[in-house]
FIMAR-847611 format. One record per atom (N, C-alpha, C): y, x, z. Coordinates in pm, whole numbers, plus 50000, padded with zeros to 5 digits. Layout:
REM FIMAR-847611
YXZ
...
This chain:
REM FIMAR-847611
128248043922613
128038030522558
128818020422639
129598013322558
130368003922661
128877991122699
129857982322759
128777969722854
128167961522731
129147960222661
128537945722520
127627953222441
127687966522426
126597973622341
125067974822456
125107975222575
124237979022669
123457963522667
124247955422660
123767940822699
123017937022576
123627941222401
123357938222296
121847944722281
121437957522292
120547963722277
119437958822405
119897955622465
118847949522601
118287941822563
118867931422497
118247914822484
117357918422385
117087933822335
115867933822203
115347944322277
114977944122373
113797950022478
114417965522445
115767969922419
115947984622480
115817990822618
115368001522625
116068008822748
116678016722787
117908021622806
118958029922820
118618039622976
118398052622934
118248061522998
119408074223048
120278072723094
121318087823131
120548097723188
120548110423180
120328121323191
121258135023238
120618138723319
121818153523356
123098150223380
123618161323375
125618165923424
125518162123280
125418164623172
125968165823076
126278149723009
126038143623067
125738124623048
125418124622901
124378128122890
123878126022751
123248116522746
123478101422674
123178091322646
121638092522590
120268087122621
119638089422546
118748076822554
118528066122418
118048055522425
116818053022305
116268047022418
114418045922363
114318033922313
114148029122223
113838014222149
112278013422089
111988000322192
110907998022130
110447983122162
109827979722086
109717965222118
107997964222085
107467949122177
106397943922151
105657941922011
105007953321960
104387948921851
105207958221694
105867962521773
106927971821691
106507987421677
106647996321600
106258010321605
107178016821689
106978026421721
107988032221867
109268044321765
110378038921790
111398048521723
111868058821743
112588069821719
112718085221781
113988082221911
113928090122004
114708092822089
115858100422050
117738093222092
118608101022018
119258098722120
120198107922124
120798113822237
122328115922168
123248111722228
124408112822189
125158130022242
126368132022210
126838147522224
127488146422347
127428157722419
128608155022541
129958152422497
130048140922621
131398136022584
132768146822652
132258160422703
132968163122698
132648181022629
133608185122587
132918202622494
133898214522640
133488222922555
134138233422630
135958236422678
136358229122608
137318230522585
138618221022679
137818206822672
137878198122692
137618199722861
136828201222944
136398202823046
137928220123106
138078226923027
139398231923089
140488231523061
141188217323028
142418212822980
143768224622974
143998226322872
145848231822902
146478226222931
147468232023024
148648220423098
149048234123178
150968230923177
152188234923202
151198247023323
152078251323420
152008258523540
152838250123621
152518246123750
153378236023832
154608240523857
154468254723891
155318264023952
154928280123835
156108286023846
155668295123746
157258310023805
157078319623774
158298328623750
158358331823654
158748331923543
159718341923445
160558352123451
160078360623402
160798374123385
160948377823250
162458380723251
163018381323156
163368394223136
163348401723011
163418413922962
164648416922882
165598424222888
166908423222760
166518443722738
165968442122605
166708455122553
168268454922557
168518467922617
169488475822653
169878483222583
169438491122468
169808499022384
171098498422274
171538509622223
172668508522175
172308499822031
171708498821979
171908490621835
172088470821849
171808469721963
171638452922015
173148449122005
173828461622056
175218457222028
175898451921918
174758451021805
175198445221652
175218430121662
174488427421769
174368411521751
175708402121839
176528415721887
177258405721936
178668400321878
178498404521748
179458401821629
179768387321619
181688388121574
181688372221542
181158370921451
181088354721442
180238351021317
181868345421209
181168344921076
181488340520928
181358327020940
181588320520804
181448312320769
179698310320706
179428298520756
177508298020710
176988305220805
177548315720900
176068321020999
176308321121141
174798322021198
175078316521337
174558333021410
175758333721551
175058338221635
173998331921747
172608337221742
171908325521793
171658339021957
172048352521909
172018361022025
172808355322153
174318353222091
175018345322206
174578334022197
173718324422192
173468313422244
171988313922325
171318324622337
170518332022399
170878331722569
171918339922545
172648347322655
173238336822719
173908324222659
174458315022738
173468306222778
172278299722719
171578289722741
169988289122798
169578304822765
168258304522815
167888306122924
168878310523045
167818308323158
167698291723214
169288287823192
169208270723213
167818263023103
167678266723014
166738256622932
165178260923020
164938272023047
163538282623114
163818270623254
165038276423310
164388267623429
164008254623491
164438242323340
164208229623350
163098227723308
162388239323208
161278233023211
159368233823258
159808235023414
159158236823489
159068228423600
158488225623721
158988215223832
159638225323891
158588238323932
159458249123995
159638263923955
160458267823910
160968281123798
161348284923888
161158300623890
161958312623939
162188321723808
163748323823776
163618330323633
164468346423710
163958355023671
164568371723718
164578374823531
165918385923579
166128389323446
165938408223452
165418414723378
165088427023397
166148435323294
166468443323278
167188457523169
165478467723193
165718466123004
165178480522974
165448487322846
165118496522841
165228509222731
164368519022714
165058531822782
164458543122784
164218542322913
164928533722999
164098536623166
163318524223223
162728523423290
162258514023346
162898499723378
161998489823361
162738479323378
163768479023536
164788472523521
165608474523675
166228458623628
165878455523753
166578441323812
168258439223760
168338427823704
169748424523708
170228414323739
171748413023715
171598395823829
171848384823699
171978380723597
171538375923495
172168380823311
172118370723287
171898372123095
173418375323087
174628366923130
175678365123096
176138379323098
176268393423175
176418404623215
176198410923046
175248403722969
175278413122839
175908406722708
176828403422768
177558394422667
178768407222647
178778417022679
179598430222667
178758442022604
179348445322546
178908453022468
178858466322570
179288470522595
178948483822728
177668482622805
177138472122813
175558468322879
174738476622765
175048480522663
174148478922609
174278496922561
173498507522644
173688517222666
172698528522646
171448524222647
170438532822608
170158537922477
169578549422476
169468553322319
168348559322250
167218549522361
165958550022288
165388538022315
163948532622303
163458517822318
162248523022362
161848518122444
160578519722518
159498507122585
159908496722467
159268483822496
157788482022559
157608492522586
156658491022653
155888489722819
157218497522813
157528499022978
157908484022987
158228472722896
158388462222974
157138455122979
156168456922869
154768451422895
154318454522974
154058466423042
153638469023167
153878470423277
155208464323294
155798462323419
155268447523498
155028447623614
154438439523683
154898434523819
156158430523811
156658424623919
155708411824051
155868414324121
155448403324304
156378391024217
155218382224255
155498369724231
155318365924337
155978354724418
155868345824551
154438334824527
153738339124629
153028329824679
151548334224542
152018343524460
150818345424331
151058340724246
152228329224209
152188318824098
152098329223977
151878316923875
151458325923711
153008328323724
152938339423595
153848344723545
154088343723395
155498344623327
155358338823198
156378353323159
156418361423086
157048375823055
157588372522885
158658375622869
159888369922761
160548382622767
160188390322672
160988403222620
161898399022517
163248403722482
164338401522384
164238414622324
164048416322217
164458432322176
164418435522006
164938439721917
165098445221775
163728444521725
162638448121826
161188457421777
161528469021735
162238473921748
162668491121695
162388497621793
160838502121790
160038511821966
160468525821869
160628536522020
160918543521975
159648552721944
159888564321813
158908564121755
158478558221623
158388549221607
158438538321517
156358534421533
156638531521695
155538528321724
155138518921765
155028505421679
154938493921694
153438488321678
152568495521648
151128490521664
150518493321807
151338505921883
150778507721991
151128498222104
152518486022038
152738479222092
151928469322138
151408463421989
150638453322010
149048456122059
148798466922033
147798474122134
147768467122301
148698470222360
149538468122520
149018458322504
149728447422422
149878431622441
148008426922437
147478435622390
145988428822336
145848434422460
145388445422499
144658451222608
145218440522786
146668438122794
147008430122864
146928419122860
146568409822775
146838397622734
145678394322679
145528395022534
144788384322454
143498389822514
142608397822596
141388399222641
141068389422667
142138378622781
141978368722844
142158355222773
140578349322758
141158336022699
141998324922764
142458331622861
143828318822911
144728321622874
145138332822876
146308337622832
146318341322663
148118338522646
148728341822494
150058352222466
150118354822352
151128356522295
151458355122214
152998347122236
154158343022113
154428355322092
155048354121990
156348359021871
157378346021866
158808343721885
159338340421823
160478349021716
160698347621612
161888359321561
162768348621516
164188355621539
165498345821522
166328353621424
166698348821333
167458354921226
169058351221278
169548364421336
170938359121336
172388372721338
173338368521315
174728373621267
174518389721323
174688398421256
174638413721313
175778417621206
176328427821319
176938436921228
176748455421325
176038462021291
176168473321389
175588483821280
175468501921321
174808508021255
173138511021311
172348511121198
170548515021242
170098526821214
169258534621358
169398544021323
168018547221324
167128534821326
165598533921389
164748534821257
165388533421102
164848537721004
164548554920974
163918558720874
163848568820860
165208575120755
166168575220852
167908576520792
168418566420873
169778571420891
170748561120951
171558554820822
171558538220850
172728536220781
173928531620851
174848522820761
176018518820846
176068504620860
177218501720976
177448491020984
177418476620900
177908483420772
177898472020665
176278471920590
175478474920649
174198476020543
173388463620590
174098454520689
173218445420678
174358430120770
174348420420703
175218409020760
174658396520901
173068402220879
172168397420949
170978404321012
170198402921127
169358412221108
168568399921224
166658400721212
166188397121336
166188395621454
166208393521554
166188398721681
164378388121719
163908395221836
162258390721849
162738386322030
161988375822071
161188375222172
159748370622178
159618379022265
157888382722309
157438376922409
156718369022400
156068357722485
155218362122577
154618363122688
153258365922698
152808359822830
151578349922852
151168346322944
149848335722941
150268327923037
149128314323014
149438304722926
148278302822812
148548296222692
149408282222701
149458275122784
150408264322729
151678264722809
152268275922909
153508283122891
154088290222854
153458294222744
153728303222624
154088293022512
153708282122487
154098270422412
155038263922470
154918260722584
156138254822615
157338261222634
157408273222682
159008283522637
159558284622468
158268286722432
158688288022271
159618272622216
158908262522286
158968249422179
160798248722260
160598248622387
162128243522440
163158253122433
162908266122394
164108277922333
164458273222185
163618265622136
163548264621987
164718246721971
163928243522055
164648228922074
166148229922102
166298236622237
167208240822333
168438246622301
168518256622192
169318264822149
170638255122006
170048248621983
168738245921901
168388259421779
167228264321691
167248270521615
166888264321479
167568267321366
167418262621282
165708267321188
164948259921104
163848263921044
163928274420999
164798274720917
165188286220826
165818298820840
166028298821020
166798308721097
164968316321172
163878310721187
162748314321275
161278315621186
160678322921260
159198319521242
158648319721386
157248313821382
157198311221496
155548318121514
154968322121594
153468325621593
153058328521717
151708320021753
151198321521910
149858330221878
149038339221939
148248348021920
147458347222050
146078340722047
145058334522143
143768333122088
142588338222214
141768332822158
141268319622172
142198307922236
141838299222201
142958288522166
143288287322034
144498281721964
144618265521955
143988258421963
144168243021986
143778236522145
144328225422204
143998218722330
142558214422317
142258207522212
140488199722206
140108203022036
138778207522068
137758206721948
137618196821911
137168184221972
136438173721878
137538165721785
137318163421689
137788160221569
137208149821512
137348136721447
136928127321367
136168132021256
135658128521211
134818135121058
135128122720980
136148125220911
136588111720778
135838119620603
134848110320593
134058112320438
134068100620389
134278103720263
133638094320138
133158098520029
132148092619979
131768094719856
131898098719750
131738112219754
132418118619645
132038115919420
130828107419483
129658104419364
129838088119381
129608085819240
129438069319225
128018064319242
126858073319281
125908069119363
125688078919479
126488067619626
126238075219696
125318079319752
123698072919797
122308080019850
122588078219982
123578066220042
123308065720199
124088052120187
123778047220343
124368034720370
124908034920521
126498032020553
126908034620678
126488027320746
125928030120907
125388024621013
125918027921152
126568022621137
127698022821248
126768019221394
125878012321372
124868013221531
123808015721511
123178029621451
122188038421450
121948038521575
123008047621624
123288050921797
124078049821829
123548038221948
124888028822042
125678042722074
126808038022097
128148049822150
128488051622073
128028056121949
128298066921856
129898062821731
129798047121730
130518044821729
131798045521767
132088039321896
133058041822003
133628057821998
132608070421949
133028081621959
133408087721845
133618077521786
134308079321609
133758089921566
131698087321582
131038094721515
129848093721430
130278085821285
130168085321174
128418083921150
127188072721104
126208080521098
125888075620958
125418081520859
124828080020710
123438074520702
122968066020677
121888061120692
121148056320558
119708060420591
118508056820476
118868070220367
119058079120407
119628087320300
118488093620234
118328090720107
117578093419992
117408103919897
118878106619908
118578120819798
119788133419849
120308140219737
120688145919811
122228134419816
123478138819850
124458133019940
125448144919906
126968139819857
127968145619814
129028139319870
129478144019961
131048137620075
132168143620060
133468137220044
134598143220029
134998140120161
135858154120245
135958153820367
137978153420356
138158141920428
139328136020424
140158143620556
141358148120550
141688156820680
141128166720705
140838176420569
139328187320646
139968198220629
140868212620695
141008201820824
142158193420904
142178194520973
143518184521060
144288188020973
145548182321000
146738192320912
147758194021041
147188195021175
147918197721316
147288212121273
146048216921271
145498230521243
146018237321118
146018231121035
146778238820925
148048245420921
149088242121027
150188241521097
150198255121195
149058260421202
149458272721337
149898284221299
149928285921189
150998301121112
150188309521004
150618315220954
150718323220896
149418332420869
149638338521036
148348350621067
147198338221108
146798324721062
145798317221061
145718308920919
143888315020871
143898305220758
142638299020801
142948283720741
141288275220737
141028266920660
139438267520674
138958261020585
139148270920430
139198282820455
139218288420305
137838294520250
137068298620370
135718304120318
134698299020415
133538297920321
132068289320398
131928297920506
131938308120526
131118318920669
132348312920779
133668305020776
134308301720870
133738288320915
132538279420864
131918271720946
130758269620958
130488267821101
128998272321177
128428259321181
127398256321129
126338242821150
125398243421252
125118234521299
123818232321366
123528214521381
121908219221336
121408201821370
119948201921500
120018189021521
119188184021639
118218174421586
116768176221536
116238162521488
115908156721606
115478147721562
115018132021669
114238127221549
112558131121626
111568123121550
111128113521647
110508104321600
109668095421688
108378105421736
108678100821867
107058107521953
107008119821999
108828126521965
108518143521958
110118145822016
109798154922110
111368157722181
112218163722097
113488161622131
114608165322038
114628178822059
114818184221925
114758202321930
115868202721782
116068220021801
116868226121709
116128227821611
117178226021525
116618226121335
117308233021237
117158243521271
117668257721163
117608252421025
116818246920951
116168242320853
117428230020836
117588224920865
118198210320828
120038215720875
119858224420946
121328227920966
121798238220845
120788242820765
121558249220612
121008240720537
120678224820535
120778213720442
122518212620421
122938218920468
124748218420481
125388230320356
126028225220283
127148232420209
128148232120162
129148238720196
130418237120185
131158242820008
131978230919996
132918235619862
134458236219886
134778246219909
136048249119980
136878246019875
137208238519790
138578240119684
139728240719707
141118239919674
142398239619727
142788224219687
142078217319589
142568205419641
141718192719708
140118196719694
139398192019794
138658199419822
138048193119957
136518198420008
135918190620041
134388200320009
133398191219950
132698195420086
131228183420115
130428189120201
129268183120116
128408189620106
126618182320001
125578186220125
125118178520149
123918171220182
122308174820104
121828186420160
120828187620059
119278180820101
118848170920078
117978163320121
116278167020144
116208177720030
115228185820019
114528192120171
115548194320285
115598203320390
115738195120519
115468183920458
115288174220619
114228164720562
113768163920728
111878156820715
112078141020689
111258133720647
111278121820639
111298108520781
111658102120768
111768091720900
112008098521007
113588108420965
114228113021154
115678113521147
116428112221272
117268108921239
117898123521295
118868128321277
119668145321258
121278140321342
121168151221421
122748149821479
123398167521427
124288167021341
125118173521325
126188180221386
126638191221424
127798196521482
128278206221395
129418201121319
130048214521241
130988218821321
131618235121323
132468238921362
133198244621327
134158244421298
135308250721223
135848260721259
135798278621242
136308285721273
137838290321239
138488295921281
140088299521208
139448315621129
140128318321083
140118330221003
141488336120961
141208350120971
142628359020958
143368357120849
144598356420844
145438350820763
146248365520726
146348362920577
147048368820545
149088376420514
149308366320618
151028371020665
151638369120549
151048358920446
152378357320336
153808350620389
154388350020299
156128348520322
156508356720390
155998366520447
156958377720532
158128387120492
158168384720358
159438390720288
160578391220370
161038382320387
162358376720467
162508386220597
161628385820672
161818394920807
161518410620840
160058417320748
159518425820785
159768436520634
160768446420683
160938457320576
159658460020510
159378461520375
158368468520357
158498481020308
156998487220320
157068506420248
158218503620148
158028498220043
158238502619923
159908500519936
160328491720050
161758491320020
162668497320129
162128502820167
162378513320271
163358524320235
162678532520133
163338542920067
164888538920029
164428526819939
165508521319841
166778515319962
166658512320082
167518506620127
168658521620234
167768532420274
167648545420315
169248553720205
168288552420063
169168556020009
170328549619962
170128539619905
171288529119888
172628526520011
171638528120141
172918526520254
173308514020256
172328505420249
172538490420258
171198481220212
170938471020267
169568460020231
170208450720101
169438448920045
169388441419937
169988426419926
170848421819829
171328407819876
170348401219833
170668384219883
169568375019853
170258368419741
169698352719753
170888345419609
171838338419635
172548341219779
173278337619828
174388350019840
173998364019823
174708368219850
175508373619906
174318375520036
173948376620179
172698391120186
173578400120286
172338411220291
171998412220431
171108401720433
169378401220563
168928411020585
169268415720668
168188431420699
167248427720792
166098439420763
164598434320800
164358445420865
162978441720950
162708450821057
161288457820944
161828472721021
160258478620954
159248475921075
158078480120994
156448482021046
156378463121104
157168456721115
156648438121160
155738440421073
154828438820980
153398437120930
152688444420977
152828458721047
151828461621089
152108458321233
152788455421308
152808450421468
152268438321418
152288427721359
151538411621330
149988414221303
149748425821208
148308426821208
147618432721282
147808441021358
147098447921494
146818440821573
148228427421630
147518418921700
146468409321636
146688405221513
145698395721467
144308402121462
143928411121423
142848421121426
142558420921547
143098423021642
142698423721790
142278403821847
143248399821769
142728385421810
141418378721737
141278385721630
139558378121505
138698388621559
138458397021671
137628402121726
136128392621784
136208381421851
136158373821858
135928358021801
135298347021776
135818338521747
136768327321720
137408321721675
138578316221722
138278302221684
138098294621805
136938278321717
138478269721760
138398259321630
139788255321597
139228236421582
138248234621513
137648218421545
135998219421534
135758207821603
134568205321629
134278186021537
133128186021472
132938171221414
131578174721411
130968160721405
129468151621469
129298146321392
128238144021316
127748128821235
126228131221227
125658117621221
124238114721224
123658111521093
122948116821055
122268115220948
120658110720923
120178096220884
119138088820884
118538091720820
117008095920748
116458098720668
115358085020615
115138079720508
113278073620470
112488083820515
């Protein structure tokens, strides 16, 4: 509560009470000759989330990974007219962009393949095609390689490689990455994939083809570390290089995918009788915390939820959908009667129902399920939910065109006229990790509103 609200409510015989660590506002109004009103308690001003901020690493090392294997050598083709090599601009620009954006970077660059990662002295060395010598992929040996860092600092791990494990064992990949990584809710993993200029032969399908079977092909780096240097490598390789939209996709894999839960709750009236009246000083603060309260509410109550949700959340990819089904958000309410301590209300927290449409959503208010003369604090929460990997055409071979490209001895043109070659099994390396990441919850916003009853 700021001072003019503390001073305002004083001069009518309030008394403002703080409570606990949690500074939960909780104010008693009552006046001479007046009936005594319920005790309401505002939400912590700060959530879980909030209390362990993301932010950079002060100091950090990077280790950098280059598949070594013989098919990488496709990417080091000149380019045409219309396409970019973004491999050589990899090789020239990424350890300079990695190490500015840190205060203090240590970037090491590793070779692997079929043998163990081994130290090299940097990127520029594979700008020759003779570096590139192995003739199997064993990407895994770079996930589990674990280099001495000075002094302990975090570590941020950036693999470059086709995704062509050998085997064609790319779920056991993302296996690694979950069992190493996403256990930990600090830590993440990117995907970035870069569509750029190839010309070489593949021999990682089931058949080899040739050189000419594809004018383009993916190349992946693999992110993996503490969640907001895993964002910040992605965003300044992306910036840095620069990469074009239409050259990338981009996907971070965490269990905890946004900086802060709390969220505004923007409603209006979805009905030309709405059954409430806004009261913006129900409860002092509540205001100030751009948190919404409905008051005198009479019957039931039909709200169209404006921003529902963010459209910063709607934005995180692909393998994330929201707001598409009711079981992705969790209610709970708190009454505040007069005379009676604030407790949980199972009952008034499924007075809540959601109408998910695609071009609005609805929230109804069922009035039936909350008591008369109390006032209700609300917390919805918005879960993410597994997404289904549409648009993946473009990057990730599928079964069915597998055969056809096997036998044909070449990938399919687009309407350009242009034959994009695609990596097999990417849908099932994207869904193993996502499966491994909806193990879990994945809470994406948090919104508050108070609700007044007759």
């Amino acid at each position: 509560m700021n001072r003019s609200n503390a001073r305002r409510f004083a001069s009518k015989g309030s008394r403002v009470i703080a409570i606990g660590m949690a500074a939960a506002i909780i104010v008693v109004t009552s006046q001479a000759g007046c009936k005594r009103k319920a005790v309401v308690t505002l939400p912590d001003s700060q959530d879980e989330f909030s209390k362990r901020p993301l932010s950079k690493s002060p100091a950090i090392q990077v280790n950098f990974y280059m598949d070594a294997t013989v098919p990488l050598r496709g990417f080091l083709t000149a380019t045409k007219e219309g396409q970019h090599n973004y491999f050589t601009e990899v090789l020239n620009k990424a350890i300079d962009i990695l190490s500015e954006s840190w205060n203090d970077t240590t970037v090491k660059v590793w070779r692997f393949g079929e043998r163990d990662p081994s130290l090299e002295d940097g990127l520029m060395r594979f700008k020759s095609a003779r570096e590139f010598t192995d003739v199997k992929t064993y990407i895994d040996k770079a996930i589990q390689h674990q280099p001495a860092a000075p002094g302990g600092r975090p570590q941020l791990k950036i693999i470059l490689t086709d995704l062509f494990q050998n085997d064609n064992a790319v779920g056991s990949l993302a296996k690694e990455l979950d069992d190493r990584y996403l256990k930990d809710d600090s830590l993440a993993v990117g995907i970035l994939a870069v569509r750029s200029v190839f010309s070489g032969s593949m021999d990682d399908l089931p058949g080899k083809v040739p050189a000419t079977a594809a004018d383009s092909l993916p190349f992946y780096l693999l992110l993996a570390g503490p969640i907001a240097d895993v964002r910040l490598a992605m965003k300044r390789l992306v910036d840095g290089l620069p990469i074009a939209e239409n050259d990338r996709f981009e996907m971070v894999f965490a269990h905890r995918m946004v900086d802060r839960l709390g969220r505004p709750l923007n409603a209006e009236p979805a009905e030309s009788r709405a059954g409430f009246t806004m009261k913006p000083d129900l409860v002092p603060g509540a205001e100030e915390r751009n948190i919404p309260a409905f008051g005198n509410v009479r019957h039931d109550v039909k709200l169209r939820l404006i921003d529902f949700p963010h459209p910063e959340i709607s934005a995180l990819g692909p393998h994330i959908s929201v707001a598409s089904q009711t079981e992705s958000i969790r209610v709970q309410a708190t009454a505040f009667a007069a005379g009676q301590h604030p407790q949980a209300d199972p009952k008034a927290a499924s007075a809540l129902t959601f109408e998910l449409g695609a071009k609005a959503k609805l929230m109804v208010i069922d009035r039936s399920k909350l008591a008369d003369k109390t006032i209700y604090l609300f917390q919805v929460d918005l879960l993410g939910e597994r997404g289904q990997l549409a648009n993946m055409g473009k990057w990730g071979l599928e079964s069915d065109e597998r055969d056809r490209v096997v036998s044909r001895q070449e990938f399919d043109k687009d309407e350009n006229g242009n034959r994009p070659g695609k990596t097999p099994n990417l849908r099932h390396f994207l869904n193993v990790l996502a499966l491994k990441m909806f193990q879990s919850d994945i809470r994406l916003s948090r919104y508050y509103f108070y609700v007044e009853t007759n």
